[in-house]
C-alpha positions as a Markdown table, in Angstrom:
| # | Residue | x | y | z |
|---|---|---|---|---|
| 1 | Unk | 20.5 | -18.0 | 81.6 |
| 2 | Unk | 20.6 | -21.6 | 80.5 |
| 3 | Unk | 19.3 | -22.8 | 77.1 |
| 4 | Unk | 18.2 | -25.9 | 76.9 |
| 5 | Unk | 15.4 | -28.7 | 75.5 |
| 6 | Unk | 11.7 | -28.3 | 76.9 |
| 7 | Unk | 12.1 | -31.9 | 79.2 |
| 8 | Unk | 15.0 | -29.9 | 81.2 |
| 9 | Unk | 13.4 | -27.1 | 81.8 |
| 10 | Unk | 10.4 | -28.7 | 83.5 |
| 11 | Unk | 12.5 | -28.5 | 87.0 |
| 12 | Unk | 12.9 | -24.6 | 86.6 |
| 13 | Unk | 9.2 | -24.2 | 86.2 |
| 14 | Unk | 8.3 | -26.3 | 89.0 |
| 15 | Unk | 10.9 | -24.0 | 91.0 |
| 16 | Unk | 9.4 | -20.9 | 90.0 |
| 17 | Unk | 11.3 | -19.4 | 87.4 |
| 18 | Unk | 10.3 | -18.2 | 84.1 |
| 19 | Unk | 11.0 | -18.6 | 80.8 |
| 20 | Unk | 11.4 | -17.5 | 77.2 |
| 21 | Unk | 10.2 | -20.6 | 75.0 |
| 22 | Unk | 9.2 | -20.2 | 70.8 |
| 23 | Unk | 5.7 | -20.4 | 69.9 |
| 24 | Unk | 3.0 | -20.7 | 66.7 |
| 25 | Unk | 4.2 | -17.0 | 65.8 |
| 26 | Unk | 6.9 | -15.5 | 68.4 |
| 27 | Unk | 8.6 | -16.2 | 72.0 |
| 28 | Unk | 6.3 | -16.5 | 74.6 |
| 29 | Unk | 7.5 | -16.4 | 78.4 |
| 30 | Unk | 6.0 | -18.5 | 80.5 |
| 31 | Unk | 6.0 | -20.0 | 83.8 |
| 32 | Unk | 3.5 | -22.3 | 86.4 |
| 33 | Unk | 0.2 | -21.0 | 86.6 |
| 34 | Unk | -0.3 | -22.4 | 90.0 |
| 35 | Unk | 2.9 | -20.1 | 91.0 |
| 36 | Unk | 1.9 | -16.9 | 92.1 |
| 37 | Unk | 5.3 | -15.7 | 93.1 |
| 38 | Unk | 6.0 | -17.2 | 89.4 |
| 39 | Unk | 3.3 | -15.0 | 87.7 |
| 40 | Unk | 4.5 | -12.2 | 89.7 |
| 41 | Unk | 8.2 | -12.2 | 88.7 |
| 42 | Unk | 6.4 | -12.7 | 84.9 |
| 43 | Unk | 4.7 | -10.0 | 85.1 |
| 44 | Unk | 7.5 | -7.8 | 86.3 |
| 45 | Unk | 9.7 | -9.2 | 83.6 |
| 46 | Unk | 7.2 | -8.2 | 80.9 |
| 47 | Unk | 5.9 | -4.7 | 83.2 |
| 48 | Unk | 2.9 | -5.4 | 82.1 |
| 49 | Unk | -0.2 | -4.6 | 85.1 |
| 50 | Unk | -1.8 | -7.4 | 86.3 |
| 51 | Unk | -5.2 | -6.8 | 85.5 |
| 52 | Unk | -5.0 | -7.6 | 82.3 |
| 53 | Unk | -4.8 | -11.0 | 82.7 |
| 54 | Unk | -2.8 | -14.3 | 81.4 |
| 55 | Unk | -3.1 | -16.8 | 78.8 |
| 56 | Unk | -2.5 | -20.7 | 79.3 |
| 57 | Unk | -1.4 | -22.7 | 76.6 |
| 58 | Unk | -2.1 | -26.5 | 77.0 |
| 59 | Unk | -1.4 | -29.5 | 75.0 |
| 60 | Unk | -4.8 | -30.7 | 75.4 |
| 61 | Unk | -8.2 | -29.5 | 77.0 |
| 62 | Unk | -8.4 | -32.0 | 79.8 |
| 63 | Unk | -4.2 | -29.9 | 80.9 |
| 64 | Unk | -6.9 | -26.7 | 81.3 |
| 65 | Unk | -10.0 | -28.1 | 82.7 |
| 66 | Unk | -8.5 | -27.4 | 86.3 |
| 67 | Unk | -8.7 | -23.9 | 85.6 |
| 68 | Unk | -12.1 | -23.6 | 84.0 |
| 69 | Unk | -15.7 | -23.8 | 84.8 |
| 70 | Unk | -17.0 | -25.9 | 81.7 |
| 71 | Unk | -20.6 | -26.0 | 83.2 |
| 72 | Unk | -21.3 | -22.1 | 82.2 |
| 73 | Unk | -20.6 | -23.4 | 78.8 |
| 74 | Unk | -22.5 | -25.3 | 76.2 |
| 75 | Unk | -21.7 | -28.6 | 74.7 |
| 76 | Unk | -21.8 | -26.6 | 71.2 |
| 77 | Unk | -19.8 | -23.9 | 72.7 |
| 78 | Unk | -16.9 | -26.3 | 74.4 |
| 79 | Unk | -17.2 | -28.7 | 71.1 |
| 80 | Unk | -16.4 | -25.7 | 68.9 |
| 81 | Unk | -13.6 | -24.6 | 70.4 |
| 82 | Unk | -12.1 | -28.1 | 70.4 |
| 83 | Unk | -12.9 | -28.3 | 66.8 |
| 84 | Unk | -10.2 | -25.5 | 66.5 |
| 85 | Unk | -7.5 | -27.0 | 68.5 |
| 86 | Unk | -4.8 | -27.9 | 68.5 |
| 87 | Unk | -4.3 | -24.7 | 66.9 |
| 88 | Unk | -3.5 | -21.1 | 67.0 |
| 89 | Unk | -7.4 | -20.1 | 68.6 |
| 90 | Unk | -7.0 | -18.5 | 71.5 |
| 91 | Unk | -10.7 | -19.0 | 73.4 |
| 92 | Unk | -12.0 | -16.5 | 76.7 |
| 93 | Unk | -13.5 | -19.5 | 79.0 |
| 94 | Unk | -15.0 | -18.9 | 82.5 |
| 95 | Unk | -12.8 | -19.9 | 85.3 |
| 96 | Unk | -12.6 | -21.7 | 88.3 |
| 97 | Unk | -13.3 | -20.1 | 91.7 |
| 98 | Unk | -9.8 | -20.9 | 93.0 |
| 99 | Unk | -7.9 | -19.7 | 89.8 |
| 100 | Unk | -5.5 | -16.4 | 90.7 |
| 101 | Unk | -6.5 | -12.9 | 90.1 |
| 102 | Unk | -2.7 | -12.9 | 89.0 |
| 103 | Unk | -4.0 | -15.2 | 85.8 |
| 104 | Unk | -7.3 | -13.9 | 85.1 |
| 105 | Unk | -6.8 | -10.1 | 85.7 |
| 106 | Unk | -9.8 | -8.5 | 86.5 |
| 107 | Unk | -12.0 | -11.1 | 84.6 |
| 108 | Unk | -14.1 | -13.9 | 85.7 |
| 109 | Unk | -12.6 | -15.8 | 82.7 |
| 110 | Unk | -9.1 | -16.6 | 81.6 |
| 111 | Unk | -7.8 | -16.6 | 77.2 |
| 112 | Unk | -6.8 | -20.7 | 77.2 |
| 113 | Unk | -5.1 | -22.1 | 73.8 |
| 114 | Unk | -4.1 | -26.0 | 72.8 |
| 115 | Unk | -1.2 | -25.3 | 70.5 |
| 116 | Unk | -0.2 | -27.0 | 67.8 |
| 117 | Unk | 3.2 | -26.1 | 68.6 |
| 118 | Unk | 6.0 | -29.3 | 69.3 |
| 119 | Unk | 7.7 | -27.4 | 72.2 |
| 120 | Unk | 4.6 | -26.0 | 73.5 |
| 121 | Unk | 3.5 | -29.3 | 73.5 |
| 122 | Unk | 6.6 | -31.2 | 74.9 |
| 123 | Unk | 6.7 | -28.7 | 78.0 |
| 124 | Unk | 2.8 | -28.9 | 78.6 |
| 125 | Unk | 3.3 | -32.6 | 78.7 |
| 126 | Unk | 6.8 | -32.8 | 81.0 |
| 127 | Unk | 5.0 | -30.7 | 83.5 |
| 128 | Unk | 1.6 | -32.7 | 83.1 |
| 129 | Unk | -0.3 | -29.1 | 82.9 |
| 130 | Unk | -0.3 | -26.1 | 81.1 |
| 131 | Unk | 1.7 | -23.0 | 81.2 |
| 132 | Unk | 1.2 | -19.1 | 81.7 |
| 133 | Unk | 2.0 | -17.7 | 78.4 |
| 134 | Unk | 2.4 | -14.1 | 77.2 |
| 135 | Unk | 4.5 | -12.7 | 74.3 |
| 136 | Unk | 7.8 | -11.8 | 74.8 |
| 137 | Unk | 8.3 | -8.0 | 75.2 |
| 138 | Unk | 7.9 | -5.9 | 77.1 |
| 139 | Unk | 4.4 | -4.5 | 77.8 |
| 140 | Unk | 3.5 | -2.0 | 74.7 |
| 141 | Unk | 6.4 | -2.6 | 72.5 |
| 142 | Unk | 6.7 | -5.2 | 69.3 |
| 143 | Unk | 7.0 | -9.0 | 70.4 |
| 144 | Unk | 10.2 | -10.8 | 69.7 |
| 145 | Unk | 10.7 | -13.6 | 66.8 |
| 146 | Unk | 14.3 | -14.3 | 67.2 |
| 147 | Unk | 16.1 | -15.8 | 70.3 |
| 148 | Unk | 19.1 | -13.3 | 69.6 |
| 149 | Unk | 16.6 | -10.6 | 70.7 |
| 150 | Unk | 15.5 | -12.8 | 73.8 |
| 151 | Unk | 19.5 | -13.6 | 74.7 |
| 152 | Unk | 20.0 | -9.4 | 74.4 |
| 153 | Unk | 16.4 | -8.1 | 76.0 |
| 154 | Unk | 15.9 | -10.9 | 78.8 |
| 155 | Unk | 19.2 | -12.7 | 79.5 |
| 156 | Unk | 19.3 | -11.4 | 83.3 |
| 157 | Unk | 15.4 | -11.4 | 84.2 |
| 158 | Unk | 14.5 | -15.1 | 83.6 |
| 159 | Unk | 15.6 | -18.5 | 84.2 |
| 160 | Unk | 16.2 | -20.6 | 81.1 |
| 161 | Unk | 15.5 | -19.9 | 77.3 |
| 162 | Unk | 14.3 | -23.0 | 74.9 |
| 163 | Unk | 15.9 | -22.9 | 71.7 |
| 164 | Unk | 13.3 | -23.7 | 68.8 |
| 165 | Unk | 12.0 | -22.9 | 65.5 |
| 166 | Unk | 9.1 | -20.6 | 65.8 |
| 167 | Unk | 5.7 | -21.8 | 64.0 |
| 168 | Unk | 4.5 | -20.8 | 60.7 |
| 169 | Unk | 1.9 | -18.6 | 61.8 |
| 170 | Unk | 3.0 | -14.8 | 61.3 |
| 171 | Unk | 0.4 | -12.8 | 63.8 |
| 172 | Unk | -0.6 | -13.2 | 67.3 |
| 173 | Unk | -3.7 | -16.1 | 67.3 |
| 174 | Unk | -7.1 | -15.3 | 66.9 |
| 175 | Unk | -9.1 | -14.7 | 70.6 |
| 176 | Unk | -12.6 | -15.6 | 70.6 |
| 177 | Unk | -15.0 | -15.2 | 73.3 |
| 178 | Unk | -16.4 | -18.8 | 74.1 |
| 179 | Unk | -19.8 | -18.0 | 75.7 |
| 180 | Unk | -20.8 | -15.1 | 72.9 |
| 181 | Unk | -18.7 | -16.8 | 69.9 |
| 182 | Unk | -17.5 | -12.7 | 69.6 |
| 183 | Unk | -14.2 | -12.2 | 67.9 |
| 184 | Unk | -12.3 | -10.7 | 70.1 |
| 185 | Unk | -8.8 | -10.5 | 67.7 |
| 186 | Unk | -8.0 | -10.9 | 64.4 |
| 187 | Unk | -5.0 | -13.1 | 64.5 |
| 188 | Unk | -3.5 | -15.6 | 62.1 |
């Protein structure tokens, strides 16, 4: 497993592997959204089923606006959410047509987030779009805050670990629903 900066990891996204990157409030795992064989070995890394569904975490809006179908939203609801970004709100948008059931689970809408965070931010903008991102544990159990935990628990099922700082936030972010404005998690 290598570790290395976000800028040298861009290559094993765009090959399809995944990897264990920190976040807002703990290590995410992530890979190309537009990589189902990507998403796949994600979701087998994590065990978690996948009809639940993804999140994508961007740098900016215009990274997720391939994925989403901004006209089944209001200019109050879209300008809302962007008044919360960069930031650690998670928002449930409607999606594309073409987006993968392996992203958006058994949903017609997919959890999108512009983080705040400067790795996040640094990868989103190497690979010129956003990545899958889910917590990094496996499915049920606590999420990991420490890369010692991700070098023990993941070493031989993903591709390359970014070493970083984790952000200062201490819970998972806040989900709201964009169309209803419905709180869908308490988070930080």
């Amino acid at each position: 497993m290598l570790q290395l900066q976000p800028s040298a990891v861009a290559t094993t996204i765009q090959q399809g592997g995944v990897i264990a990157y920190p976040t807002e409030a703990v290590f995410g795992l992530g890979c190309d959204p537009d990589n189902d064989s990507a998403i796949e070995k994600l979701l087998a890394v994590k065990q978690r089923p996948w009809q639940k569904g993804l999140i994508l975490v961007a740098s900016s809006l215009e990274q997720l606006l391939p994925y989403l179908d901004i006209t089944q939203l209001t200019e109050q609801q879209l300008q809302f959410a962007q008044s919360k970004w960069p930031g650690p709100f998670t928002f449930v948008m409607p999606i594309q047509s073409h987006v993968s059931k392996l992203l958006c689970g058994e949903f017609d809408s997919i959890a999108v987030r512009v983080s705040a965070h400067p790795v996040v931010r640094e990868l989103c903008n190497t690979l010129n779009k956003p990545l899958v991102s889910t917590s990094a544990n496996l499915a049920g159990e606590l999420p990991v805050v420490d890369a010692q935990h991700i070098i023990t628990d993941f070493s031989d099922k993903i591709d390359a670990l970014i070493l970083g700082k984790l952000g200062e936030q201490r819970q998972p972010s806040t989900i709201i629903d964009a169309r209803s404005g419905q709180i869908l998690r308490n988070g930080s």
